[in-house]
Biotite code that builds the C-alpha atoms (Angstrom):
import biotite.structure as struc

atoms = struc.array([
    struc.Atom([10.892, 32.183, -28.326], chain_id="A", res_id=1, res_name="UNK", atom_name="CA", element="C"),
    struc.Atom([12.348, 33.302, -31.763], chain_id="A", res_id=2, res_name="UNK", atom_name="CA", element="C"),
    struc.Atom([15.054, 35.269, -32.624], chain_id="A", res_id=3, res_name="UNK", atom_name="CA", element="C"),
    struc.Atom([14.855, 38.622, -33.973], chain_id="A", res_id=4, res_name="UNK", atom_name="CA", element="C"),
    struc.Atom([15.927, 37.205, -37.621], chain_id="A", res_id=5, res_name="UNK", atom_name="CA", element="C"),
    struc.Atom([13.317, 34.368, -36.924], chain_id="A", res_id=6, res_name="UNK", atom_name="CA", element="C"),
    struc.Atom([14.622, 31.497, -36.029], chain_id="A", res_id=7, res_name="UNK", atom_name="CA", element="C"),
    struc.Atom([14.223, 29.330, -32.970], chain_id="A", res_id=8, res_name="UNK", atom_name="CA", element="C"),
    struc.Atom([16.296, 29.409, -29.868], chain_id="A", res_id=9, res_name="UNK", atom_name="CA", element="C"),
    struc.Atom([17.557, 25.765, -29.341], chain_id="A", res_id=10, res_name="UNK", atom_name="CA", element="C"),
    struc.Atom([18.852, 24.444, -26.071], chain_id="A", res_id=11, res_name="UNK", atom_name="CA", element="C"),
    struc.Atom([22.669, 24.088, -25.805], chain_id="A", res_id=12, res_name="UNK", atom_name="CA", element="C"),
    struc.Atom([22.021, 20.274, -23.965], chain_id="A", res_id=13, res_name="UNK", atom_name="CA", element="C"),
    struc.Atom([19.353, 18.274, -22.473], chain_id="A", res_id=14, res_name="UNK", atom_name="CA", element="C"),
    struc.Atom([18.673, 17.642, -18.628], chain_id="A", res_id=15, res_name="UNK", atom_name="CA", element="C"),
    struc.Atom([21.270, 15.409, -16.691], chain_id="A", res_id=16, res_name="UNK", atom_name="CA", element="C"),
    struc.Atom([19.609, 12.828, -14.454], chain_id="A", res_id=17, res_name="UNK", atom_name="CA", element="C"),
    struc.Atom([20.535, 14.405, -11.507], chain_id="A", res_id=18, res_name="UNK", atom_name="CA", element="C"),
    struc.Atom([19.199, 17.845, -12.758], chain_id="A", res_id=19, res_name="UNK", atom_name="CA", element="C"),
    struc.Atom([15.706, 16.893, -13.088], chain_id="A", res_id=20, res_name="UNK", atom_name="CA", element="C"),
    struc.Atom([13.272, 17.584, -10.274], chain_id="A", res_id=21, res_name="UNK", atom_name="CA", element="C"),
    struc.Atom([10.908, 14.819, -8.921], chain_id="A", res_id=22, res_name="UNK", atom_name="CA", element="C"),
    struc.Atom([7.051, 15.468, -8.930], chain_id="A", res_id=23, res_name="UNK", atom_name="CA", element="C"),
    struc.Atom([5.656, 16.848, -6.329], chain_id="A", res_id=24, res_name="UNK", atom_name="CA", element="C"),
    struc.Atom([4.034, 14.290, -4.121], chain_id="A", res_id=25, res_name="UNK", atom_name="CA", element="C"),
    struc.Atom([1.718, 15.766, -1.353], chain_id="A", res_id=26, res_name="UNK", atom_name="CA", element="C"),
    struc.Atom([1.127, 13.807, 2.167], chain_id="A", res_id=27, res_name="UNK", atom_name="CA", element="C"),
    struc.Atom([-2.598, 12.928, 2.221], chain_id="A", res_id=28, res_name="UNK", atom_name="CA", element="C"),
    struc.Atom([-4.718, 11.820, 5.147], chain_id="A", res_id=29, res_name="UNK", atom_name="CA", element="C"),
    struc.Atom([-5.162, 8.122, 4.806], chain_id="A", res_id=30, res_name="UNK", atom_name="CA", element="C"),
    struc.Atom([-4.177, 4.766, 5.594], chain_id="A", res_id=31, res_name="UNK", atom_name="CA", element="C"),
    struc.Atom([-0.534, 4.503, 5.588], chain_id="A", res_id=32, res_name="UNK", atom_name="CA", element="C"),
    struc.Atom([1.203, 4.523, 2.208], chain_id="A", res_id=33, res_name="UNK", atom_name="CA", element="C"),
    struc.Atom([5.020, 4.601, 1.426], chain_id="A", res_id=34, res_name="UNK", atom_name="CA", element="C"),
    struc.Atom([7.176, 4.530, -1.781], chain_id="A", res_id=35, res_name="UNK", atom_name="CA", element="C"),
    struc.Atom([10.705, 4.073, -2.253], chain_id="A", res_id=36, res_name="UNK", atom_name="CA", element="C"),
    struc.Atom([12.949, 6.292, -4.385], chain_id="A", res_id=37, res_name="UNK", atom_name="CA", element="C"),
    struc.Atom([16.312, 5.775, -4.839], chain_id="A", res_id=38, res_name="UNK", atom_name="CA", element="C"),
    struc.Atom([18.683, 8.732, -4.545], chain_id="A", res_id=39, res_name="UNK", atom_name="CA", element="C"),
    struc.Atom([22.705, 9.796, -4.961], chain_id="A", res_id=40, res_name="UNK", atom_name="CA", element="C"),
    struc.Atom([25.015, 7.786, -4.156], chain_id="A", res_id=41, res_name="UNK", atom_name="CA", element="C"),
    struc.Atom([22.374, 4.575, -4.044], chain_id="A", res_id=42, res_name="UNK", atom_name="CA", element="C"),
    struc.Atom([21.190, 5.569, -0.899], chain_id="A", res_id=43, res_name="UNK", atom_name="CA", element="C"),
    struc.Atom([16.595, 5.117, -0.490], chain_id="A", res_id=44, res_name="UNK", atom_name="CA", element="C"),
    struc.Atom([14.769, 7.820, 0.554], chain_id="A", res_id=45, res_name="UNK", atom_name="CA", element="C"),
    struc.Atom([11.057, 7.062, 2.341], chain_id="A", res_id=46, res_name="UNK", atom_name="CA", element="C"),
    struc.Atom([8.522, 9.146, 0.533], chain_id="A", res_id=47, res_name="UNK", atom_name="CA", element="C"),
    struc.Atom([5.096, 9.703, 2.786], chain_id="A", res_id=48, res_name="UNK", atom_name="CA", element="C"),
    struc.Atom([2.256, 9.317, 0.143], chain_id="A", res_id=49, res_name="UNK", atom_name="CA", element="C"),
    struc.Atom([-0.673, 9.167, 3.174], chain_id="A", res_id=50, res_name="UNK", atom_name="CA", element="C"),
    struc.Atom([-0.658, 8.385, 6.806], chain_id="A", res_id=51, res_name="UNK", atom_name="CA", element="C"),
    struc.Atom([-3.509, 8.883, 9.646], chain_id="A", res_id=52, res_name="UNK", atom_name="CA", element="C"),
    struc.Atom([-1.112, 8.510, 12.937], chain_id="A", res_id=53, res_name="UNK", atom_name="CA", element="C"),
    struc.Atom([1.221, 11.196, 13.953], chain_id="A", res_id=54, res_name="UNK", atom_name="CA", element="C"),
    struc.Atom([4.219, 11.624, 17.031], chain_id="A", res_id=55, res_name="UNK", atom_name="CA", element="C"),
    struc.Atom([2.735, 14.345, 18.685], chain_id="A", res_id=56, res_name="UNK", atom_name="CA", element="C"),
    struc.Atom([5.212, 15.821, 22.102], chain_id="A", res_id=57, res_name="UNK", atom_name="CA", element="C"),
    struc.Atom([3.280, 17.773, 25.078], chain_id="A", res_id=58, res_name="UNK", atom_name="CA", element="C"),
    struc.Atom([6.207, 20.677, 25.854], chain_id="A", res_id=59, res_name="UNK", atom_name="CA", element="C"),
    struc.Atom([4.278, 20.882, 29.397], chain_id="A", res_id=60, res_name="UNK", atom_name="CA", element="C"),
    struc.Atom([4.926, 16.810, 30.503], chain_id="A", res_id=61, res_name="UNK", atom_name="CA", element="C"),
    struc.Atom([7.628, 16.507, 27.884], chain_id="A", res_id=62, res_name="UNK", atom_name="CA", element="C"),
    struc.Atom([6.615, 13.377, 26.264], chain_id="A", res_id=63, res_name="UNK", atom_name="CA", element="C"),
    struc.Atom([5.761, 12.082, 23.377], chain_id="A", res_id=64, res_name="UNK", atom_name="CA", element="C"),
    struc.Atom([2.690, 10.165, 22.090], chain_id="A", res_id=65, res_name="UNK", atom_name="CA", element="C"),
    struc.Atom([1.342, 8.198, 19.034], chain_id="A", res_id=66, res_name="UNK", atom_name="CA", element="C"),
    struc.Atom([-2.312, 9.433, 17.967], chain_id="A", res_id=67, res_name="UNK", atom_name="CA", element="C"),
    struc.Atom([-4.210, 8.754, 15.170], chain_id="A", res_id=68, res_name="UNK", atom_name="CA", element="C"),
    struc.Atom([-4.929, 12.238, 13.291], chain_id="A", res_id=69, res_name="UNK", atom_name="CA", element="C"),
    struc.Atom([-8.727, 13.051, 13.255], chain_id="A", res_id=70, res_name="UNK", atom_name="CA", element="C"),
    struc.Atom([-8.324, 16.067, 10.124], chain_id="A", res_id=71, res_name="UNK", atom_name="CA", element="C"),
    struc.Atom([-5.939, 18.472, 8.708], chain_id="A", res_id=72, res_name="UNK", atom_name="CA", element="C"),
    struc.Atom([-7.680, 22.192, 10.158], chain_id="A", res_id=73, res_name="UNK", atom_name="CA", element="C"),
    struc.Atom([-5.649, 24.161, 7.982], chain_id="A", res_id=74, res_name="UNK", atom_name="CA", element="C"),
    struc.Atom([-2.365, 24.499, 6.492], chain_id="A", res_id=75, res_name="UNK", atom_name="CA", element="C"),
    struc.Atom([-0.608, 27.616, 6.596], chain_id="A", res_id=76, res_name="UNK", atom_name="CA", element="C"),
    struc.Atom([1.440, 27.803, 3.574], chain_id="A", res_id=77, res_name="UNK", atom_name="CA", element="C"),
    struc.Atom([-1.456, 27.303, 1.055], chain_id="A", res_id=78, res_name="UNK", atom_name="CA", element="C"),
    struc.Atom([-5.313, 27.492, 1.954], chain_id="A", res_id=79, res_name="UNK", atom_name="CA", element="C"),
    struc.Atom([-6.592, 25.588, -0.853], chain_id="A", res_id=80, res_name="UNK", atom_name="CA", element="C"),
    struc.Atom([-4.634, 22.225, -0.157], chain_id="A", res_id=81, res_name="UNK", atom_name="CA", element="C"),
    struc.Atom([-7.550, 20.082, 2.322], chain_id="A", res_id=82, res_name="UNK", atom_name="CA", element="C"),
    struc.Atom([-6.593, 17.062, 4.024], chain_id="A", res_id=83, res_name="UNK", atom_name="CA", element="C"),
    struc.Atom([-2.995, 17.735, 3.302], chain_id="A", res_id=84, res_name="UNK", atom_name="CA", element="C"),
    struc.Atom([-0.179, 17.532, 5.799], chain_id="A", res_id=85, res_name="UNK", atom_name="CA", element="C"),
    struc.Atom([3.038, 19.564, 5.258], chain_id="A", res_id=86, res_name="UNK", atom_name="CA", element="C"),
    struc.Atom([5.186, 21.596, 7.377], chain_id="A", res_id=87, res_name="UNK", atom_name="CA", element="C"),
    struc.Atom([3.055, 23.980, 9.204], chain_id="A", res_id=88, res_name="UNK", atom_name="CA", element="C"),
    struc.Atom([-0.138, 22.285, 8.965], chain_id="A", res_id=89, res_name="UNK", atom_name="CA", element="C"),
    struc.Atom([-2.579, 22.517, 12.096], chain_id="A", res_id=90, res_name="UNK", atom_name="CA", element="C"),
    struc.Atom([-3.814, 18.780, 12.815], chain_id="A", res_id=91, res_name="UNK", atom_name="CA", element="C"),
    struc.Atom([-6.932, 18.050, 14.971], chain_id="A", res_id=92, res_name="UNK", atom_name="CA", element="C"),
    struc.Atom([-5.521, 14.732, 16.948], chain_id="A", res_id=93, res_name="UNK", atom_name="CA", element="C"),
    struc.Atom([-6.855, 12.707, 19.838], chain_id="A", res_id=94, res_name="UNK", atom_name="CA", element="C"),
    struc.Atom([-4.721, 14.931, 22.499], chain_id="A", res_id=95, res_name="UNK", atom_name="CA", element="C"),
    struc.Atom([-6.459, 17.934, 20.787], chain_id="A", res_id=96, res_name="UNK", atom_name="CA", element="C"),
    struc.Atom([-4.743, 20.608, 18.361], chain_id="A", res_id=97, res_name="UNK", atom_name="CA", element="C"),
    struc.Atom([-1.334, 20.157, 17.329], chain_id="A", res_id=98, res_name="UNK", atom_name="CA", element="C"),
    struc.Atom([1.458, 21.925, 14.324], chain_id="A", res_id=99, res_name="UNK", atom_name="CA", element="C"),
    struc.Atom([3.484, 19.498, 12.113], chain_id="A", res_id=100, res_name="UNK", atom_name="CA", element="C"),
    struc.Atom([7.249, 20.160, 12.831], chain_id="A", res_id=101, res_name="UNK", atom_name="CA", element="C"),
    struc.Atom([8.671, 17.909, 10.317], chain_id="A", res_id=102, res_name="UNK", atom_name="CA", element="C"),
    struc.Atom([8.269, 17.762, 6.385], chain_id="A", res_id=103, res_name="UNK", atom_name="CA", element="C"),
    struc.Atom([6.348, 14.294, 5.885], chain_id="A", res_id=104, res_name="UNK", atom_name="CA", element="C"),
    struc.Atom([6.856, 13.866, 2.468], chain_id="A", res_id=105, res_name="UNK", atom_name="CA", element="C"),
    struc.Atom([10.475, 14.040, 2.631], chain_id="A", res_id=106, res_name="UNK", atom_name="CA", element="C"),
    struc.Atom([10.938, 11.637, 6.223], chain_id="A", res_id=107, res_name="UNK", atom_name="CA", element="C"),
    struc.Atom([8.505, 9.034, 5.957], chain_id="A", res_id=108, res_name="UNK", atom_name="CA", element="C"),
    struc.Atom([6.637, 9.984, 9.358], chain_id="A", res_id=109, res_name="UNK", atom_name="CA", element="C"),
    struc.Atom([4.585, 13.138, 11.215], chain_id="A", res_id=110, res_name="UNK", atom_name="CA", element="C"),
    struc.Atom([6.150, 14.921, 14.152], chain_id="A", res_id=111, res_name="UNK", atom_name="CA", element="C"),
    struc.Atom([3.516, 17.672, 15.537], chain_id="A", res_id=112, res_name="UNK", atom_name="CA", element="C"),
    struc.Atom([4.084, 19.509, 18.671], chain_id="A", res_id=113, res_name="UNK", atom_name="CA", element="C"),
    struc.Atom([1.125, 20.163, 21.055], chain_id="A", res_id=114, res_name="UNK", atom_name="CA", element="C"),
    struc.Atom([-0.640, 23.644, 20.851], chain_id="A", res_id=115, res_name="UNK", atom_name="CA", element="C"),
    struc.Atom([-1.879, 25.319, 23.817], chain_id="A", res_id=116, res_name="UNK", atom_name="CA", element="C"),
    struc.Atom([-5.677, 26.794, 23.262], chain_id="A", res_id=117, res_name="UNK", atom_name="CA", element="C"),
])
């Protein structure tokens, strides 16, 4: 933008290191991939680039099973991502339909719970 004299607006500083955002990475369905970033204080952080298995927990027997994920059916938040898994997403698995509980990108792994049909 320019000032109404017409000059240019100039930013007082640049970005700090811990001001700038990451990219957005989105969890595809895949053969398990997983990067390393490092984060604040020099702690790692697990970032989910693709994965095909997923904990999925039955509320009715109250346990928990590993199951490879067959497709992503839809995902609620944006209808144009396919074969994307976020928070919210409807899986088809081998126990049958099932809703991601967990944000994959940011933990490393898929928690889904079981949905009735």
């Amino acid at each position: 933008m320019k000032k109404i004299s017409g000059g240019k607006y100039r930013k007082a500083k640049k970005k700090k290191l811990y001001e700038k955002t990451n990219v957005a990475r989105k969890t595809m369905l895949g053969p398990k991939k997983i990067r390393t970033l490092r984060t604040k204080g020099g702690k790692e952080k697990q970032i989910l680039l693709a994965i095909d298995k997923a904990y999925v927990f039955d509320k009715e027997t109250k346990k928990g099973k590993v199951v490879k994920i067959n497709s992503v059916i839809k995902t609620p938040s944006n209808r144009y991502l396919k074969n994307v898994l976020m928070k919210g997403s409807i899986i088809d698995s081998e126990l049958g339909k099932a809703k991601v509980t967990n944000r994959p990108g940011q933990e490393g792994n898929v928690f889904a719970v079981l949905i009735k049909e």
